[in-house]
N, C-alpha and C positions, 0 to 999 in steps of 0.2 A: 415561424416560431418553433422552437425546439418541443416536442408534446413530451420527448424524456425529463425534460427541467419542468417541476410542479410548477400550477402556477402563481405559489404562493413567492417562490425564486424569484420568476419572472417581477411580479409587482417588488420585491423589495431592492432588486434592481436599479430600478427607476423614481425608488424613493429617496430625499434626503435622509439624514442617516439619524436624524432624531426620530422621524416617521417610521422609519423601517423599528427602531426599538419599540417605539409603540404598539404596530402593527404585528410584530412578532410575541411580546407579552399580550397580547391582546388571543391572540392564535395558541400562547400555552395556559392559560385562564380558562379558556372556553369550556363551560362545562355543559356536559350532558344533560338530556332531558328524560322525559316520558319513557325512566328506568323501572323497568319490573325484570324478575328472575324466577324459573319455573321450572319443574322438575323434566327431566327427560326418563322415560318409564319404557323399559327395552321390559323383553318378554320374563318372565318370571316378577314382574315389578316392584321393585321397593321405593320406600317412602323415603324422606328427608332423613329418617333412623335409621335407614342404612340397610337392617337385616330383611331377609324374606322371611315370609312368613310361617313361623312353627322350624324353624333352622337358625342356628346359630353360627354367624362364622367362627371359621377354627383361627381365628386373630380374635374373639373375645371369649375371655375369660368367664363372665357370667352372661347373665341374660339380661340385666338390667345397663346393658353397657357404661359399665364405670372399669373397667379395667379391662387391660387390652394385652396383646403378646402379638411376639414376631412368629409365627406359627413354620419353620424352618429349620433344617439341622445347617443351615450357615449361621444362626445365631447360635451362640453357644454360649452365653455371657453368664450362664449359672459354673461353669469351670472358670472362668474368671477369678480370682481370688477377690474374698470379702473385703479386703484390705483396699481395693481400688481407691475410694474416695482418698483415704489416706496419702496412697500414694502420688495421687493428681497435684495434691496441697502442696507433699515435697520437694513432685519435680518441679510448680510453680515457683517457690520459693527456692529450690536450691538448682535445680537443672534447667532451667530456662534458659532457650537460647540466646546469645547478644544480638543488638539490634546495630546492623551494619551501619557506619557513620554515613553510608553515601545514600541511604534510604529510600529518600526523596528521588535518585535518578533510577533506581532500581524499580519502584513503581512510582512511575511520574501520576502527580494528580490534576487531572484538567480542570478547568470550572466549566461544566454542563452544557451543553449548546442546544441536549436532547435531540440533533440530528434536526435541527431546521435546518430548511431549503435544501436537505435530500431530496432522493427520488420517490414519489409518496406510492410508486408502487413496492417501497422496500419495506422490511419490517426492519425497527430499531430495536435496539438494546443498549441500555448506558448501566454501566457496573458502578454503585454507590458504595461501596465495599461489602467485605463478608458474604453472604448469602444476599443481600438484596439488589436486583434489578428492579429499572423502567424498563417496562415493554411498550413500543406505540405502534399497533398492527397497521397495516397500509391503509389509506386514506381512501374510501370508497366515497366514488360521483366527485363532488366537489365541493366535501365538507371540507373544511376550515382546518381540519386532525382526524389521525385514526384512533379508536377506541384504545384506551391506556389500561395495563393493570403494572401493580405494584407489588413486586414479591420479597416476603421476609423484612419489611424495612425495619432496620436496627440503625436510626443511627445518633445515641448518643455515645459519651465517652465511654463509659466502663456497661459490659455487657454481667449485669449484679444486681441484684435485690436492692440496692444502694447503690447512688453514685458516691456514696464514702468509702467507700472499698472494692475489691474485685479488679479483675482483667482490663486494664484501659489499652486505649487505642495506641496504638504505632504507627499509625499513619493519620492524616488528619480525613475528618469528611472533606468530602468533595462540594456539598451544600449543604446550607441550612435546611433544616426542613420547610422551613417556609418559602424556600426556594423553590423545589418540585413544584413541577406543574400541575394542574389539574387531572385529576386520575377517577377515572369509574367503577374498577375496582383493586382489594385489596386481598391477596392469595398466599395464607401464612399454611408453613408446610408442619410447627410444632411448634409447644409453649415453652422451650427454653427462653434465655434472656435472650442469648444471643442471634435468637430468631423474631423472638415475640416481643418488643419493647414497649414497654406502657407510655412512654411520654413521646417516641415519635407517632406513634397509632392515637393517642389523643388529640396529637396536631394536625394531622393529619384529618381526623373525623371530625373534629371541630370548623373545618376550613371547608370541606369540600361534599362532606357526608356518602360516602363511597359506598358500595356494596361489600359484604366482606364474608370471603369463603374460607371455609376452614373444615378440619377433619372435627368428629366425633366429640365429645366432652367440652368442647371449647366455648361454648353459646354462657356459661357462669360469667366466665372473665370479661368478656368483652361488654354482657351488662351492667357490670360492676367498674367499667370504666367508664361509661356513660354513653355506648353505642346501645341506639333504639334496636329493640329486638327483630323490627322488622328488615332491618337490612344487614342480620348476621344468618348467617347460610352454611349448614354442617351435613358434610356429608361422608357418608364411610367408604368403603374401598370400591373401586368400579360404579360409585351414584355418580352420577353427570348431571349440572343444573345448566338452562340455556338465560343468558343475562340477554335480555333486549333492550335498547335503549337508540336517543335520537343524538345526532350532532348537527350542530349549527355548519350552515352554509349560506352564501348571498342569497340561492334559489328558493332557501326553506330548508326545513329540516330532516334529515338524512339520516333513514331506520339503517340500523345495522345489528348485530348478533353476535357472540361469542357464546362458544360451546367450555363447561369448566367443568372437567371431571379427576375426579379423588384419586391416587392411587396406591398402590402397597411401597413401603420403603421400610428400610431394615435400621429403624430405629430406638428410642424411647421417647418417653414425656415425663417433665415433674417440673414444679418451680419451687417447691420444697423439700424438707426431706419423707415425708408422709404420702405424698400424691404420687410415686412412681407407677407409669402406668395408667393412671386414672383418663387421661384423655390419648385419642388418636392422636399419632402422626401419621404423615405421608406426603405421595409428591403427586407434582399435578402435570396435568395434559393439559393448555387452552389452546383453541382453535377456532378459525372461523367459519359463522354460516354463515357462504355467501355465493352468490350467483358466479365470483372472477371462477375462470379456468381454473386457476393454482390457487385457495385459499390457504392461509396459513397454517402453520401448528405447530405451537411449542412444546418443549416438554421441561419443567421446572424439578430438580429431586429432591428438593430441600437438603434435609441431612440425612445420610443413609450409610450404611456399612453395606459391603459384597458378601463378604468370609470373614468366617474368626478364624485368625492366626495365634496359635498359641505359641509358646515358647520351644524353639526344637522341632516345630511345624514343618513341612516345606507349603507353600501357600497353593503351588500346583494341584496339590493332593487332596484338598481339603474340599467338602460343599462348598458349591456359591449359591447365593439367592434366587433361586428360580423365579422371581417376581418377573425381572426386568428383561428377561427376554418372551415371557408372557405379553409387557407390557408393548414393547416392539409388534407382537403377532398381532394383538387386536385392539392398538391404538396407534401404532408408527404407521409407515416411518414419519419422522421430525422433520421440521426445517431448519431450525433452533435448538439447542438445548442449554441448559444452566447444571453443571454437573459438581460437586462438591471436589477438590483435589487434596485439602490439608488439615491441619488437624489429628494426624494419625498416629503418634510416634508417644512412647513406646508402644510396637502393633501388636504386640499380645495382651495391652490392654482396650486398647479402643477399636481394633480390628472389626469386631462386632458395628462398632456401630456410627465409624465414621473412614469413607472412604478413603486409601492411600491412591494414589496416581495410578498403579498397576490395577486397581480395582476399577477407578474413572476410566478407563479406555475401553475396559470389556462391557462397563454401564454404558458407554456410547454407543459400541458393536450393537448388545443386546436388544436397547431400545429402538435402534436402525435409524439414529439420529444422521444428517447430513453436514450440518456442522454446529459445533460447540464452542462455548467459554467456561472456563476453571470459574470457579467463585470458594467462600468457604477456607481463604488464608490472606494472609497478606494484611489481618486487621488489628484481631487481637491474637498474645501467644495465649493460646489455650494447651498446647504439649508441646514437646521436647524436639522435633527435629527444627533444623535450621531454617529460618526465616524464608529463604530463597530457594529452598529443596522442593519445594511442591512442582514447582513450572521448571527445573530442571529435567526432574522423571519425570514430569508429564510429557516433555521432550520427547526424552528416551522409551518411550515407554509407549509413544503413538509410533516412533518407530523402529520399534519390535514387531507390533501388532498388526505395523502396514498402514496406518492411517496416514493419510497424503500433508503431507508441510501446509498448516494453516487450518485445516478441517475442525479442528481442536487446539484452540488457542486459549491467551490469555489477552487480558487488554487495562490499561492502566485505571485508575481511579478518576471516575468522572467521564470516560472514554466513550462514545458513542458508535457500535458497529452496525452494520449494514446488512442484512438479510434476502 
């Protein structure tokens, strides 16, 4: 018997093929047990609140942490002109780019398979669109699955205060949300729409009851949608919480570990127009404790900008964010990463704070990730460049920089890669 083919492969093999569905829903159901989550307290230690003690970080604003700042001369969003939102509305309505008739071949969307009967010493990734990934870490001993988390899930139609208005989708989901499998937890990087979505985070909690991390300010909203306080988990820049929990297996049930710690990204927050500010963003590191040789580690950046490019700029010249290659020295390198590519155009307005492609490959360099997926285009038009420009320069742009054919790709809707 082949010990590279799991032996969940093996049994579905030799199953009739009504059996094998069975056995396969049965295997993405399976939820975790005897979940707790606990702080990791390194030297100078801080609490769940993030700050040490009688020091304020220079990312918040006051003391009472209700308002936050990129603490960086790569942000530069106060030369920005006031007029921005304005101008967002324009280009939506008037500069928007078309959406190519062949769409559909351009990003093909699969229906989910979540990487059953892989090699369960791989780590998965399946791209639901936008920012959100399924991660399902390798399968330790011989549980049934490896520990799942859920990043940025967004996926209804229009990313808006309303589905009566706002950005709708250009591509379709890839599943319902009642589709996803069973997930342990849930790792939102900020409260925009288009990251933080009230109705699939409701479905989600109501089905499965997840653990759920998130930066600074964010613990209001999520009790106000009806997640129990005890399993919403905030923490601020460099806190690390370690999530314990069991998976079913024939033999009994199978402790496992993931390490999930905060980190700096060069963003903002509001789901209004009054809260700007008011809660943390940031991106995250998860990883595993675990006895294998090679344990895993991802690194997630939600939404983030490198440099602000202003008008007349050259981009070469300018600060970049010293975050991410901090991040790289005393959390990489990656095995994985989920890096933002689109969203950027016009870049002397969004520069600040949402990655172009030539920004996504020095955030891969910096973090000393091994290899990545684009995410963050391809869903809704949120700006002006052309639909398909994100993964052309990101092309060209891995190589200028030297990254090797593949290291740094993209992969279709619904698509399941291998780690």
């Amino acid at each position: 018997m082949d010990s590279t083919v799991p032996l969940l492969h093996q049994l579905l093999r030799r199953l009739a093929p009504s059996r094998r569905v069975s056995l396969m829903a049965s295997t993405l159901a399976a939820l975790s047990t005897n979940v707790s989550v606990s702080d990791v307290l390194p030297g100078g230690a801080t609490s769940e609140s993030g700050s040490r003690a009688g020091t304020r970080p220079a990312h918040h604003l006051n003391d009472h942490q209700t308002l936050f700042t990129n603490p960086w001369p790569s942000y530069r969003m106060n030369q920005v002109s006031i007029a921005l939102p304005f101008k967002i509305l324009k280009d939506q309505v008037l500069n928007a780019p078309k959406v190519p008739k062949n769409l559909s071949s351009l990003i093909p969307v699969h229906t989910p398979n979540w990487g059953q009967g892989a090699n369960s010493d791989a780590l998965k990734a399946t791209w639901l669109g936008h920012a959100c990934y399924f991660v399902e870490f390798p399968v330790s001993q011989d549980a049934s699955r490896g520990p799942r988390v859920l990043f940025d899930p967004a996926l209804s139609h229009r990313c808006s205060p309303t589905q009566c208005m706002g950005p709708s989708r250009i591509t379709p989901v890839p599943c319902k949300t009642d589709d996803i499998p069973a997930i342990d937890a849930i790792v939102l990087s900020h409260n925009h729409y288009d990251h933080t979505d009230t109705a699939t985070l409701q479905t989600l909690w109501n089905k499965y009851k997840p653990q759920i991390f998130v930066p600074l300010g964010n613990r209001p909203y999520f009790k106000s949608i009806g997640v129990a306080d005890s399993h919403i988990h905030t923490l601020d820049w460099w806190d690390s919480k370690t999530m314990s929990l069991s998976l079913p297996s024939k033999s009994g049930d199978v402790p496992v570990q993931l390490k999930l710690t905060c980190l700096p990204s060069q963003h903002i927050s509001n789901r209004g127009v009054l809260d700007r500010g008011a809660t943390l963003w940031g991106s995250w590191a998860v990883e595993e404790i675990s006895s294998a040789s090679e344990p895993k580690k991802v690194y997630f950046a939600g939404d983030t900008g490198y440099r602000t490019v202003l008008a007349g700029e050259d981009e070469d010249k300018v600060p970049v964010c010293p975050a991410f290659a901090e991040i790289g020295e005393r959390v990489g390198p990656f095995d994985f990463a989920m890096i933002p590519i689109g969203a950027y155009a016009p870049r002397e307005l969004f520069s600040p704070m949402h990655a172009a492609p030539s920004d996504s490959v020095r955030i891969f360099k910096d973090i000393k990730a091994k290899k990545a997926l684009g995410m963050h285009w391809g869903t809704w038009i949120l700006t002006t460049e052309p639909i398909m420009e994100p993964p052309k320069k990101l092309k060209e742009e891995c190589e200028k920089l030297g990254v090797p054919d593949g290291d740094f790709d993209i992969c279709g809707l619904g698509e399941t890669r291998f780690f």
